[in-house]
MARBA-3410 file (N, C-alpha, C, O; in Angstrom, 1 decimal):
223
-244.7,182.4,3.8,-245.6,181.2,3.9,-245.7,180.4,2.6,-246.0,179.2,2.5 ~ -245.5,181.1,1.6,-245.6,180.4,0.0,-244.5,179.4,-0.1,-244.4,178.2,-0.4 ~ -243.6,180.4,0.4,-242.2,179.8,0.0,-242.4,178.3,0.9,-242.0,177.2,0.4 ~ -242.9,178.2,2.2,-242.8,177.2,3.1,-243.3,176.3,2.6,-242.7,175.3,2.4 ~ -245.0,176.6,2.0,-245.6,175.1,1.1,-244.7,174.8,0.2,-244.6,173.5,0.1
-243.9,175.6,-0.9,-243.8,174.8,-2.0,-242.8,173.8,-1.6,-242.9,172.8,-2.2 ~ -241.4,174.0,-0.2,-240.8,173.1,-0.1,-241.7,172.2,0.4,-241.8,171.1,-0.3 ~ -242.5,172.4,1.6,-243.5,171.2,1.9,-243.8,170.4,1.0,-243.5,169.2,1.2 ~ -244.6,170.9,-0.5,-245.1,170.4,-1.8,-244.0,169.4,-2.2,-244.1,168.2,-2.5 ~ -242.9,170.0,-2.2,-241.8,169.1,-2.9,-241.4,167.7,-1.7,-241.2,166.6,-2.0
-241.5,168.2,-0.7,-241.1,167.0,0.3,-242.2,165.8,-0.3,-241.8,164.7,-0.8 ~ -244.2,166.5,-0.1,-244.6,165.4,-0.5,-244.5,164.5,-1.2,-244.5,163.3,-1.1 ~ -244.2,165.7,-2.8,-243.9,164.8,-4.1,-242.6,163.8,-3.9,-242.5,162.8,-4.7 ~ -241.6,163.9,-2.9,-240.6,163.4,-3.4,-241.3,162.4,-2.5,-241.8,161.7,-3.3 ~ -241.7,161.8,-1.2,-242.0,161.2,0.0,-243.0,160.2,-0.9,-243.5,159.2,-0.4
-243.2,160.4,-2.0,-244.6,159.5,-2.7,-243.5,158.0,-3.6,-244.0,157.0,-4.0 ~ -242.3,158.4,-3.6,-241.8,157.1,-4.6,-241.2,156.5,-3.0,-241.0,156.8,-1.8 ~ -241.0,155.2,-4.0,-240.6,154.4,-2.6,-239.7,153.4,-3.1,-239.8,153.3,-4.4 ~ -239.0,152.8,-2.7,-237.6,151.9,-3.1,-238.3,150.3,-3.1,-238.8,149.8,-2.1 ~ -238.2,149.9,-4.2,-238.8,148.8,-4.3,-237.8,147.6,-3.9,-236.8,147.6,-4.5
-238.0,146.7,-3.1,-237.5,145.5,-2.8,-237.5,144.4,-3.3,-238.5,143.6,-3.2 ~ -236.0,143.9,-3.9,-236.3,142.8,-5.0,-236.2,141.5,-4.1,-235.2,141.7,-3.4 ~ -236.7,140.5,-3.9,-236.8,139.5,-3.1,-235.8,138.5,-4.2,-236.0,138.4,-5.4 ~ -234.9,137.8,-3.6,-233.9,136.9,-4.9,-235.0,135.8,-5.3,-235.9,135.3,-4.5 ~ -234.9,135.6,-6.4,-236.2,134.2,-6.8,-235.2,132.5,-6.4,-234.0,132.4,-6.7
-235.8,131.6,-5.9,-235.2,130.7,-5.0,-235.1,129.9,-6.2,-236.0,129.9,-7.0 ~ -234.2,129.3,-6.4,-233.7,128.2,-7.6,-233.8,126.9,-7.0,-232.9,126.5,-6.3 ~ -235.2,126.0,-7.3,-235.2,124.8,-7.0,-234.4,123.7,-7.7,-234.7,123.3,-8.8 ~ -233.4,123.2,-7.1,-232.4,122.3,-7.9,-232.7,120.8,-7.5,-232.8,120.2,-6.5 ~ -232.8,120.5,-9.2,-233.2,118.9,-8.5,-232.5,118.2,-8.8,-231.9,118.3,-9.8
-232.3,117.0,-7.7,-230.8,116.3,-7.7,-231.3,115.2,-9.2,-232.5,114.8,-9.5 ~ -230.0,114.8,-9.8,-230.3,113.9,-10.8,-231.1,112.3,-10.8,-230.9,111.7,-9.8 ~ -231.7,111.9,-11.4,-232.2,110.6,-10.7,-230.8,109.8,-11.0,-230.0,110.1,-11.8 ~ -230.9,108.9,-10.2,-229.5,108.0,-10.1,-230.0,106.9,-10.8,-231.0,106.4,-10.4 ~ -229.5,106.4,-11.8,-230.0,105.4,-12.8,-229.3,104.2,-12.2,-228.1,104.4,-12.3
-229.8,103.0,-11.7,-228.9,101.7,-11.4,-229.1,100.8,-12.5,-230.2,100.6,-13.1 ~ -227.7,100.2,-12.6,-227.6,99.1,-13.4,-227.2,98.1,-13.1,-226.0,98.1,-12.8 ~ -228.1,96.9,-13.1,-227.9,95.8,-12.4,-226.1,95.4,-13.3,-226.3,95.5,-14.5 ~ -225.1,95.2,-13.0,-224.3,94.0,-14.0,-224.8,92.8,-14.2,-225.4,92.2,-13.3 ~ -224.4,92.3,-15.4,-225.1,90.9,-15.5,-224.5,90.0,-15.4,-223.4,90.1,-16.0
-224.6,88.6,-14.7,-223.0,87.8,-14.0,-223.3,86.9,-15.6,-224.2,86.4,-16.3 ~ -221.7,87.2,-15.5,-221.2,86.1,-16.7,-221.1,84.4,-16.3,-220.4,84.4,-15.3 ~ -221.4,83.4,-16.6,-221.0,82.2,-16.1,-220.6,81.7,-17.6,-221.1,82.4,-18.6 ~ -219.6,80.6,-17.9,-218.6,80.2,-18.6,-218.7,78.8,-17.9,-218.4,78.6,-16.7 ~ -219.0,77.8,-18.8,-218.7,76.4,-19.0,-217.3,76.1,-19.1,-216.6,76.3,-20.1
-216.9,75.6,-17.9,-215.2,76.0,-17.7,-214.6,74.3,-18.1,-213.5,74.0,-18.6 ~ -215.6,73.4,-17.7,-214.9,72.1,-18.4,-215.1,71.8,-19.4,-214.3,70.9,-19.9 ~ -215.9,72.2,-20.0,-215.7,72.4,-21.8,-215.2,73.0,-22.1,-215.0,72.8,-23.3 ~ -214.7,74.1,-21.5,-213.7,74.9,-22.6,-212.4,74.4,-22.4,-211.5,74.7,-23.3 ~ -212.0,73.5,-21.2,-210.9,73.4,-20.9,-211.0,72.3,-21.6,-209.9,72.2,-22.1
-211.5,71.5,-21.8,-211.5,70.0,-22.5,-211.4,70.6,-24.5,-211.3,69.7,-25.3 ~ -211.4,71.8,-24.9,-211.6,71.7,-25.9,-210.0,71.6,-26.6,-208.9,71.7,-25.9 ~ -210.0,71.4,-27.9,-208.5,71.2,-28.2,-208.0,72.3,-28.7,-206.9,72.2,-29.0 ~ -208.3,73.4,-28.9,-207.6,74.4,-29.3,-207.6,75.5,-27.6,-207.2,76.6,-27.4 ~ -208.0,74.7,-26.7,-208.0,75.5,-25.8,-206.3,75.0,-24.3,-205.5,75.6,-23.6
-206.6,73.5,-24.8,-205.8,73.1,-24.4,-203.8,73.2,-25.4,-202.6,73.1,-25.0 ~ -204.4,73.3,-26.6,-202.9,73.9,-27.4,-202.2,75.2,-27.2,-201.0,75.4,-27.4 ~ -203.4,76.4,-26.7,-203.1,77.8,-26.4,-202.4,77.9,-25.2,-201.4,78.6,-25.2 ~ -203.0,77.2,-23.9,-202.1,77.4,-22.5,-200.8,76.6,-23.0,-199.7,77.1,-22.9 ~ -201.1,75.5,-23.5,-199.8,74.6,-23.5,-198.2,75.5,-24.9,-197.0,75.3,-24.8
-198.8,76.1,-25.7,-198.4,76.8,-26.2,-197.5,78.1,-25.4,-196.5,78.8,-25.7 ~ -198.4,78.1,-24.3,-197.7,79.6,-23.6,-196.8,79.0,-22.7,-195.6,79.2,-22.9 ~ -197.3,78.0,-21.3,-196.5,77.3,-20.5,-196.6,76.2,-20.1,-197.1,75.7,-19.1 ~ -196.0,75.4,-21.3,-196.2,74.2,-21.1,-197.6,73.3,-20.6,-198.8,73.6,-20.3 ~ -196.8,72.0,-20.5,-198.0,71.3,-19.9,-198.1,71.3,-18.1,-199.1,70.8,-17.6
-197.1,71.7,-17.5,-197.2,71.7,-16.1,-198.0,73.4,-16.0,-198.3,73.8,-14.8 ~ -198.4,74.4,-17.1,-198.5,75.6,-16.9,-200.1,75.3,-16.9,-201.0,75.8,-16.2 ~ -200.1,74.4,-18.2,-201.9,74.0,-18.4,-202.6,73.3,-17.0,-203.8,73.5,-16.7 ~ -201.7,72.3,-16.3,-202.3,71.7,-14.9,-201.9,73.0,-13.9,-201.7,72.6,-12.7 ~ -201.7,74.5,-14.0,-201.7,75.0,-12.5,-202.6,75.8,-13.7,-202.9,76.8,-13.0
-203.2,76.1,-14.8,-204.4,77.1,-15.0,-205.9,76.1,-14.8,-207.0,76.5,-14.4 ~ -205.6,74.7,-15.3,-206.8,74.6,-15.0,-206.9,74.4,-13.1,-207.9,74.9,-12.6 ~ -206.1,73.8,-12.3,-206.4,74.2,-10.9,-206.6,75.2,-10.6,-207.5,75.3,-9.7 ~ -206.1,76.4,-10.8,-206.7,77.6,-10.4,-208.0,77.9,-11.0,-208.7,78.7,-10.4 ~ -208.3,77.2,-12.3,-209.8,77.6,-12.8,-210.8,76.6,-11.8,-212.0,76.9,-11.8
-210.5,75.7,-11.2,-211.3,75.0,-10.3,-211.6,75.6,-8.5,-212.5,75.9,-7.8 ~ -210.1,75.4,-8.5,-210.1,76.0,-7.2,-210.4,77.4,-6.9,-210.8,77.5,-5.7 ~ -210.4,78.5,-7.5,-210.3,79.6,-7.0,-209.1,80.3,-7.1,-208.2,80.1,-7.9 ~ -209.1,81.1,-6.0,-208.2,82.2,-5.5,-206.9,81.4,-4.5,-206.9,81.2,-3.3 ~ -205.6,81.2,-5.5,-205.1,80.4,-4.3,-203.5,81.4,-3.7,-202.9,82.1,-4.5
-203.0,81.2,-2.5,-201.8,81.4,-1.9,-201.0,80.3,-2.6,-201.2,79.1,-2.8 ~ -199.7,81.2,-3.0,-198.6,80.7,-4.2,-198.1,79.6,-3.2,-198.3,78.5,-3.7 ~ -197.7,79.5,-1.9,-197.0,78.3,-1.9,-198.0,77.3,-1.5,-197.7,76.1,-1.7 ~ -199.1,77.6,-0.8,-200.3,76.6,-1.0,-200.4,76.0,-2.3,-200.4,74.8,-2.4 ~ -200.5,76.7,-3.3,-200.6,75.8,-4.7,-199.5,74.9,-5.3,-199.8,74.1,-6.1
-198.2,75.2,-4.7,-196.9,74.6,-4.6,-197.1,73.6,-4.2,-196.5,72.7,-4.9 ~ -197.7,73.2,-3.4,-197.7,72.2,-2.5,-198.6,71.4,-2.9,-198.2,70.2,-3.0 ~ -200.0,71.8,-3.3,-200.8,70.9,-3.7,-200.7,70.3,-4.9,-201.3,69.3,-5.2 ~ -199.7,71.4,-5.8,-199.3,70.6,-7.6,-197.7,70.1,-7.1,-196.7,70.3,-7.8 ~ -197.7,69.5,-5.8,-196.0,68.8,-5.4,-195.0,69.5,-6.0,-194.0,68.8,-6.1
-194.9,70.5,-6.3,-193.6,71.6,-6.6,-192.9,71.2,-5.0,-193.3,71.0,-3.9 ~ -191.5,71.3,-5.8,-190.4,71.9,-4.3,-191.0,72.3,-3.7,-191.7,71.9,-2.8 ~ -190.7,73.9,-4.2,-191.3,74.9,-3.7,-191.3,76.0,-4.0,-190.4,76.1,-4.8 ~ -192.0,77.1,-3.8,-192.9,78.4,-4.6,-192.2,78.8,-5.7,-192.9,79.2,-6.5 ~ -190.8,78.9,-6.0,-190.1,79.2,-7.0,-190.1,78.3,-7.8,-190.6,78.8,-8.7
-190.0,77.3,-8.1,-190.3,76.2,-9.1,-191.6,76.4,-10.0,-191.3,76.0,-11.1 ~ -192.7,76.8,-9.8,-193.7,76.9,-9.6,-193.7,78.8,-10.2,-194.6,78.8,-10.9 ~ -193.2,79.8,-10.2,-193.4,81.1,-10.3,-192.8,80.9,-11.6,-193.5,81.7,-12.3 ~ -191.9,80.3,-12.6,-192.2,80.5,-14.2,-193.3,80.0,-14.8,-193.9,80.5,-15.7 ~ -193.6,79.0,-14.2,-194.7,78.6,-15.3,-195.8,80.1,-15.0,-196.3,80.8,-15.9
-195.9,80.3,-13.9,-197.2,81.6,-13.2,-196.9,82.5,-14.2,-197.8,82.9,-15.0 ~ -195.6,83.1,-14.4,-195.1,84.5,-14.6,-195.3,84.0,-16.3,-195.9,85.0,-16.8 ~ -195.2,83.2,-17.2,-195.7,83.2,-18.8,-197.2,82.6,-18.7,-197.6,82.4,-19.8 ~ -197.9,82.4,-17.7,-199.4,82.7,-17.8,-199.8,84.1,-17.9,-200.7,84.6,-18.6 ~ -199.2,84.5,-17.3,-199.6,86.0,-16.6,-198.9,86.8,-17.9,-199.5,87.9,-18.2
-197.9,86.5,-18.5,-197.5,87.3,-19.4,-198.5,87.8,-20.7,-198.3,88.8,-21.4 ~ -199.7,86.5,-20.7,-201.0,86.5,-21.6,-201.6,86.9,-21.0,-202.4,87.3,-21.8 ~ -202.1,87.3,-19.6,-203.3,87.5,-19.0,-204.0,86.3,-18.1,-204.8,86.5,-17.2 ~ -203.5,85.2,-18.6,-204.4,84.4,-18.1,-204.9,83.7,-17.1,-205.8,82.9,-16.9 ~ -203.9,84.3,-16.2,-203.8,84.3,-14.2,-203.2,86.2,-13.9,-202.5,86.9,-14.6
-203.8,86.2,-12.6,-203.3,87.7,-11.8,-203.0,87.4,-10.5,-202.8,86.2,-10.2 ~ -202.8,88.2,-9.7,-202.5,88.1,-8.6,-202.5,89.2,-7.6,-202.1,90.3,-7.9 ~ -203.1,88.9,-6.6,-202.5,90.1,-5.8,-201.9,90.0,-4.1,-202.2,89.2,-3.3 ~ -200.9,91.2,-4.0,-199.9,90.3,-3.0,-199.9,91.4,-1.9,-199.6,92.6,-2.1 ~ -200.2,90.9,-0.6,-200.1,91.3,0.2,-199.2,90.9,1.6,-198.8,89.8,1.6
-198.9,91.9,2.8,-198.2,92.0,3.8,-198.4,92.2,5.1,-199.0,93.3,5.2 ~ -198.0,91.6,6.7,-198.2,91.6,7.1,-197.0,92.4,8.2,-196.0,91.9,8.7 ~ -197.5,93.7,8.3,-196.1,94.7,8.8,-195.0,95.1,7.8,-194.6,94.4,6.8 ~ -194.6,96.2,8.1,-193.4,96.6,6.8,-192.6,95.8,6.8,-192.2,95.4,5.7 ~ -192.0,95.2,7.8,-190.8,93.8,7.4,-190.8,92.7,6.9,-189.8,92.1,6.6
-192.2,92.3,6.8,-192.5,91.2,6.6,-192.7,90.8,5.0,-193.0,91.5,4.1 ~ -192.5,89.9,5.0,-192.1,89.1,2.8,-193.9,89.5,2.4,-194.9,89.5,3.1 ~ -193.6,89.8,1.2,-195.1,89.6,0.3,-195.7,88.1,0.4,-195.3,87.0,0.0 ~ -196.9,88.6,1.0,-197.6,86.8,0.0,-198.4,87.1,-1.2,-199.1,88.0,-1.6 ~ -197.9,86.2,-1.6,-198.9,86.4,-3.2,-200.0,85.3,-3.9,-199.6,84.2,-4.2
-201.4,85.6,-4.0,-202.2,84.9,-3.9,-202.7,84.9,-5.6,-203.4,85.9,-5.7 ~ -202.6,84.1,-7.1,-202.9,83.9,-7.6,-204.7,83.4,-8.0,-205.7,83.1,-7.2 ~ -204.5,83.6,-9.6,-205.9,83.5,-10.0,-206.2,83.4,-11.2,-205.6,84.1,-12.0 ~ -207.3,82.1,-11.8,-207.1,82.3,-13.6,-207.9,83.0,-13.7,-208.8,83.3,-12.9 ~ -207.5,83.5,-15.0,-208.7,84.5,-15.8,-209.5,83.5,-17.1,-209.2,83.4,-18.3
-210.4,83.1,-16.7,-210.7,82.1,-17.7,-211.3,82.9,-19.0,-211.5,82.3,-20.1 ~ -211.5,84.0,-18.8,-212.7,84.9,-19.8,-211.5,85.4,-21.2,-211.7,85.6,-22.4 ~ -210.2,85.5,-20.2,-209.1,85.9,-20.9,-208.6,85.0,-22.2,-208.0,85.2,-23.2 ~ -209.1,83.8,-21.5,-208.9,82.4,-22.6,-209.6,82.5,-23.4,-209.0,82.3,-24.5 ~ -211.1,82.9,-23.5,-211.7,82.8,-24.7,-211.6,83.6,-25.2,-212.0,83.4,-26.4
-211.0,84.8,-24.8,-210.9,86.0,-25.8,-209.5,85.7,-26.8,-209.6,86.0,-28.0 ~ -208.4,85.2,-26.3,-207.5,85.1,-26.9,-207.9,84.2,-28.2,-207.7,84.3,-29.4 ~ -208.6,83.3,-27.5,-208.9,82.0,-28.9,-209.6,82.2,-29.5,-209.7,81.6,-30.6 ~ -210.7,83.4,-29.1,-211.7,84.5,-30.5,-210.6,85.3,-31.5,-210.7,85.6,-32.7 ~ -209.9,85.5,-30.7,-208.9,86.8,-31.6,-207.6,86.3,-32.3,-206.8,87.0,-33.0
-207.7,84.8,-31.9,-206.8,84.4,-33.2,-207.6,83.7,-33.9,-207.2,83.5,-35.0 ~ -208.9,83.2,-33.8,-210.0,82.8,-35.1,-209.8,84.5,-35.8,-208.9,84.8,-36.5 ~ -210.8,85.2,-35.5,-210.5,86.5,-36.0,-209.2,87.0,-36.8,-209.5,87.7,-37.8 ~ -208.0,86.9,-36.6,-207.0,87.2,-37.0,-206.9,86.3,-38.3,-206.5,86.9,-39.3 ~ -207.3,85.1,-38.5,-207.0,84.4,-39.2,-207.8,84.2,-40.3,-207.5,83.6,-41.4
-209.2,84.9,-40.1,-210.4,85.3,-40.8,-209.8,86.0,-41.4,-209.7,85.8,-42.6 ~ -209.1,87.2,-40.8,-209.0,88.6,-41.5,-207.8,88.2,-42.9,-207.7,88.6,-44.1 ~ -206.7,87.2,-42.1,-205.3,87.1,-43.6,-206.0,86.2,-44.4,-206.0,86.8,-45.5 ~ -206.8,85.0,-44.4,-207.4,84.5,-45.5,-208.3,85.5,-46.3,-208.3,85.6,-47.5 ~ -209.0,86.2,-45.7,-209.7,87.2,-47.1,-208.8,88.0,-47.4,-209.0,88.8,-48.4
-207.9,88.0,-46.9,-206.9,89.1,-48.0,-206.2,88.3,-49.0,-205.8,88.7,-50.1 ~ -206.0,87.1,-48.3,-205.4,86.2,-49.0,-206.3,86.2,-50.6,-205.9,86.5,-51.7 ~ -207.6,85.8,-50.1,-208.5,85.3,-51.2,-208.7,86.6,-52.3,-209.1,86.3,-53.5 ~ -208.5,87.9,-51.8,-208.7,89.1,-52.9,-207.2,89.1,-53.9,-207.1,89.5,-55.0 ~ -206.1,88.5,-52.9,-204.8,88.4,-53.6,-204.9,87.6,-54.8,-204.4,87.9,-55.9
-205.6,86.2,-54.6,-205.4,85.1,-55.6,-207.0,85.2,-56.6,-207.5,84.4,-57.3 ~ -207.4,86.5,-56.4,-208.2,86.7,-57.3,-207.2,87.4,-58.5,-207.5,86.9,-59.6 ~ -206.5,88.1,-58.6,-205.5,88.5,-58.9,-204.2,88.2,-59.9,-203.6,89.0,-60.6 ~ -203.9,86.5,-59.5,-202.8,85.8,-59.5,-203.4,84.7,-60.2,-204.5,84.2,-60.5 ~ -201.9,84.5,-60.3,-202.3,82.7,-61.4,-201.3,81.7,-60.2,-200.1,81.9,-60.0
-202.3,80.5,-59.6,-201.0,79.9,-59.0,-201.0,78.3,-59.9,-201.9,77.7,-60.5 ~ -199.4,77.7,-59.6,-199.1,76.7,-60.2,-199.1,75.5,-59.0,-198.7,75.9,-57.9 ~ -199.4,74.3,-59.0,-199.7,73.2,-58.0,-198.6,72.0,-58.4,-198.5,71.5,-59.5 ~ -197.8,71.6,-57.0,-196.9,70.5,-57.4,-197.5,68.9,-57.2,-197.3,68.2,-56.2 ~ -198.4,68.4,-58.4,-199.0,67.0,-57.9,-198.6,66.2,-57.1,-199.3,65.3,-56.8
-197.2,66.1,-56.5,-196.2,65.1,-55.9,-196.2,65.7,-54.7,-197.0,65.2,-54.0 ~ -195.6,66.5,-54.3,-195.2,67.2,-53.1,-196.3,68.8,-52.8,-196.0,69.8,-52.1 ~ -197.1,68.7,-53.2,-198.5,69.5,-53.1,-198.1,71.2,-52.9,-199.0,72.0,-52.6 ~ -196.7,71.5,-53.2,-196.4,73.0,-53.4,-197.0,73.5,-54.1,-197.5,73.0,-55.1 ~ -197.0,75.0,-53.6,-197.7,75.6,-54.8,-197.0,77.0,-55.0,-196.4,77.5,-54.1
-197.1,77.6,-56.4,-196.4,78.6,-56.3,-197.0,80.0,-57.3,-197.8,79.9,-58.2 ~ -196.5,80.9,-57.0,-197.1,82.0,-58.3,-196.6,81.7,-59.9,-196.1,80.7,-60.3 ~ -196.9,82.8,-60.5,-196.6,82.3,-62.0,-195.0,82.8,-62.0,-194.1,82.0,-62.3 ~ -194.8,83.9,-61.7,-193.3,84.0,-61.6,-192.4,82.9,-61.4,-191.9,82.1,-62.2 ~ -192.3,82.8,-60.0,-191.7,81.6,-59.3,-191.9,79.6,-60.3,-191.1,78.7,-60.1
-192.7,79.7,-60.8,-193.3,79.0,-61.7,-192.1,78.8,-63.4,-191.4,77.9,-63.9 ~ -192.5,80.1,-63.8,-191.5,80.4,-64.9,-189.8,80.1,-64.5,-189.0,79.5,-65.2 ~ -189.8,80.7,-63.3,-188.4,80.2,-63.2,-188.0,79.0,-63.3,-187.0,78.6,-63.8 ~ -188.6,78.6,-62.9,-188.2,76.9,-63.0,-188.6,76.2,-63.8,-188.6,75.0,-63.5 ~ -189.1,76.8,-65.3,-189.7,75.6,-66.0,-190.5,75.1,-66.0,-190.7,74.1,-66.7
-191.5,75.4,-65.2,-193.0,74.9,-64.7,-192.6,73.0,-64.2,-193.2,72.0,-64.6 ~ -191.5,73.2,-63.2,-191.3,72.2,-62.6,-190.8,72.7,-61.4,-189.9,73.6,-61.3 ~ -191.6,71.7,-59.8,-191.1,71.9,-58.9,-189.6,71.7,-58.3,-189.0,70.6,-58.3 ~ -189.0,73.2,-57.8,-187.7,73.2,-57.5,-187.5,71.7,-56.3,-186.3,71.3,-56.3 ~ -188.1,71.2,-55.6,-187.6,70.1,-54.7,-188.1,68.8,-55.6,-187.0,68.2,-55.8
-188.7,68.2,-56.0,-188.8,67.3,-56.2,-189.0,66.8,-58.1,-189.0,65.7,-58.6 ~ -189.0,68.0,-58.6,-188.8,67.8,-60.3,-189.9,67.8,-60.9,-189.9,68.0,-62.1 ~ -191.3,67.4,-60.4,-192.2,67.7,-60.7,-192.7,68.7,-61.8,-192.5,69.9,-61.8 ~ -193.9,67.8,-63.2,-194.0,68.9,-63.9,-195.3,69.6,-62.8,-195.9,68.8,-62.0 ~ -195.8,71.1,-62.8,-196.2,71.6,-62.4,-197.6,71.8,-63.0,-197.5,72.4,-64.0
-198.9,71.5,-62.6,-200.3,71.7,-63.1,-200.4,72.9,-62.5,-199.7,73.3,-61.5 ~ -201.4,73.7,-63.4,-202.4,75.1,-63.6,-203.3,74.8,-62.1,-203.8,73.7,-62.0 ~ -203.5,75.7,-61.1,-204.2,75.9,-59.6,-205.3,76.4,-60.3,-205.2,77.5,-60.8 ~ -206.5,75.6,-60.4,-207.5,76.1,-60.8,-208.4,77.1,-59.5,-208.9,76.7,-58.5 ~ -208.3,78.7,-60.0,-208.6,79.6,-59.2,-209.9,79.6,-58.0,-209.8,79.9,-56.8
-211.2,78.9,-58.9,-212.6,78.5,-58.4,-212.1,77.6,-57.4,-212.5,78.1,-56.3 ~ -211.3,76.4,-57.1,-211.3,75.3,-56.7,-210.1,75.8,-55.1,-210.3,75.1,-54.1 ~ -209.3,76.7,-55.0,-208.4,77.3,-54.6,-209.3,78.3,-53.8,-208.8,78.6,-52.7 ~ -210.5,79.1,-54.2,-211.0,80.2,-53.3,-211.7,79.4,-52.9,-211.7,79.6,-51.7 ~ -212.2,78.8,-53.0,-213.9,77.5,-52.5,-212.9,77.2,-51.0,-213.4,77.4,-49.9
-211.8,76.8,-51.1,-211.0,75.6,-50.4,-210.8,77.2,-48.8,-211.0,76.9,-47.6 ~ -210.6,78.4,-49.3,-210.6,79.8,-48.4,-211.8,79.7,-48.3,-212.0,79.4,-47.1 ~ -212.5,79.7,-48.7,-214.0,80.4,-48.3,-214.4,79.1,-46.9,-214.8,79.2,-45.7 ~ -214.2,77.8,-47.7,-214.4,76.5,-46.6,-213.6,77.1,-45.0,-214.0,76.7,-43.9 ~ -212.8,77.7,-45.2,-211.7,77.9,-44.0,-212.6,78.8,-43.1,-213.1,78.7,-42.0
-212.7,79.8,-43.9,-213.1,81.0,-42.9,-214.6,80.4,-42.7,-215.0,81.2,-41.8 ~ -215.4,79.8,-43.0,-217.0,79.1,-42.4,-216.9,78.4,-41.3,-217.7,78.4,-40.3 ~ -215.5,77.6,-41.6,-214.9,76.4,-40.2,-214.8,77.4,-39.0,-215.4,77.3,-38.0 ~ -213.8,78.3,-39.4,-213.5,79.4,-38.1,-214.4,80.3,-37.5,-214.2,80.7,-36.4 ~ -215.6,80.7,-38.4,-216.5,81.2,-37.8,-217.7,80.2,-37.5,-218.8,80.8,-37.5
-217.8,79.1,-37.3,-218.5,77.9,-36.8,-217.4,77.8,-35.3,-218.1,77.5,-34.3 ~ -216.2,78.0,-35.0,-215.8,77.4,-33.9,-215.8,78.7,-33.3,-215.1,78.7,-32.3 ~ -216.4,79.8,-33.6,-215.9,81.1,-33.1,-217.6,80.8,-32.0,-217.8,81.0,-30.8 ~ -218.4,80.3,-32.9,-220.0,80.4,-32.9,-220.0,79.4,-31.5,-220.8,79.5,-30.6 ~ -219.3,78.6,-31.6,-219.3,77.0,-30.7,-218.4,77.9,-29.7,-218.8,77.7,-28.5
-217.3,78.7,-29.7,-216.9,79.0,-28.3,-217.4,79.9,-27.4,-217.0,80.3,-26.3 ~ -218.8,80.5,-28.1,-219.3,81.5,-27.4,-220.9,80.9,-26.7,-221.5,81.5,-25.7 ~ -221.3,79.7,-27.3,-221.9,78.9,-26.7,-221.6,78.4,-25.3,-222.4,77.8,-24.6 ~ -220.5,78.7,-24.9,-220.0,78.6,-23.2,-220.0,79.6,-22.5,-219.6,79.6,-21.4 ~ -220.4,80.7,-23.3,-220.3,81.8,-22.2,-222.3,82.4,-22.5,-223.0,82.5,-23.5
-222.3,82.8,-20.6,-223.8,82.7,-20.6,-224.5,84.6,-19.8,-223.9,85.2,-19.0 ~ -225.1,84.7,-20.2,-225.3,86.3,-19.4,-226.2,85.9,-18.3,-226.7,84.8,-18.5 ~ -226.6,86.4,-17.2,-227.3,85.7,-16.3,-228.0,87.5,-15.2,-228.7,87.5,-14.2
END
């Protein structure tokens, strides 16, 4: 009978622990807030920029002057179909008309995009200017031109230059000595480039270019 409780005893003792249950803890995940950002519409005074003269030297510079009358019509008109625009700037026809497009586009300053009507069927291709592309090109050659005159101007801090009174050359002191302090084209004796009067004349340049840099951004507007 002893022997019987003590296993009994042990059953109770062991019957008293109990297996605890871990419940998983629930991970509330919260979705990100979604931040919107309006874009802001750019508008660009497009007959002023097209009427300006360094704007009209830049297209005409790339494709001619028949290249400058199909960018500013596409800056008027819109989004146009290549042989529609053929037609309306009296081209033959659409090939006549695709060099001048193809050295716009070599700058950026028209795109296109060309679609089809069944796999057998020819591409059409519907042109477009980039007018924003214009102003950037004509900021980034003021800029460029900013950047070689001050290098220029730390060079002729540097340097001694010689001035031809007759034919207005000018030269270093080397080039200067070789010749006798006379200009090699026209015989000229050669005056001393007074240094002050020579950086004044740079410093004047790069104020001009950053005044027209200041005046081409006056046409473009955030909205």
């Amino acid at each position: 009978m002893a022997k019987a409780r003590a296993v009994s005893g042990r059953k109770k003792r062991f019957s008293v622990t109990k297996k605890a249950h871990w419940k998983p803890v629930k991970k509330t995940s919260r979705a990100p807030k979604r931040i919107i950002v309006k874009a802001k519409k750019i508008i660009i005074d497009t007959n002023k920029l097209l009427k300006m003269e360094e704007s009209v030297k830049f297209v005409t510079d790339v494709a001619g002057d028949k290249g400058l009358e199909i960018f500013k019509y596409l800056t008027n008109k819109g989004e146009m179909e290549e042989n529609k625009l053929a037609r309306a700037l009296r081209f033959e026809r659409a090939n006549a008309i695709r060099k001048y497009l193809y050295r716009l586009y070599s700058k950026g300053l028209v795109s296109y995009i060309k679609t089809r009507k069944g796999s057998k069927s020819w591409y059409t291709y519907y042109w477009s200017a980039n007018i924003q592309r214009l102003i950037f090109l004509i900021r980034e050659s003021y800029e460029d031109e900013i950047k070689q005159t001050r290098k220029s101007i730390e060079l002729n801090k540097a340097e001694d230059f010689y001035v031809c009174g007759t034919c207005n050359r000018r030269y270093d002191i080397n080039k200067a000595l070789q010749n006798d302090f006379r200009c090699p084209y026209c015989g000229s004796v050669l005056g001393h480039l007074e240094q002050s009067q020579m950086l004044q004349d740079k410093q004047s340049r790069i104020d001009f270019l950053n005044s027209k840099i200041a005046k081409l951004l006056k046409l473009v507007k955030e909205k």
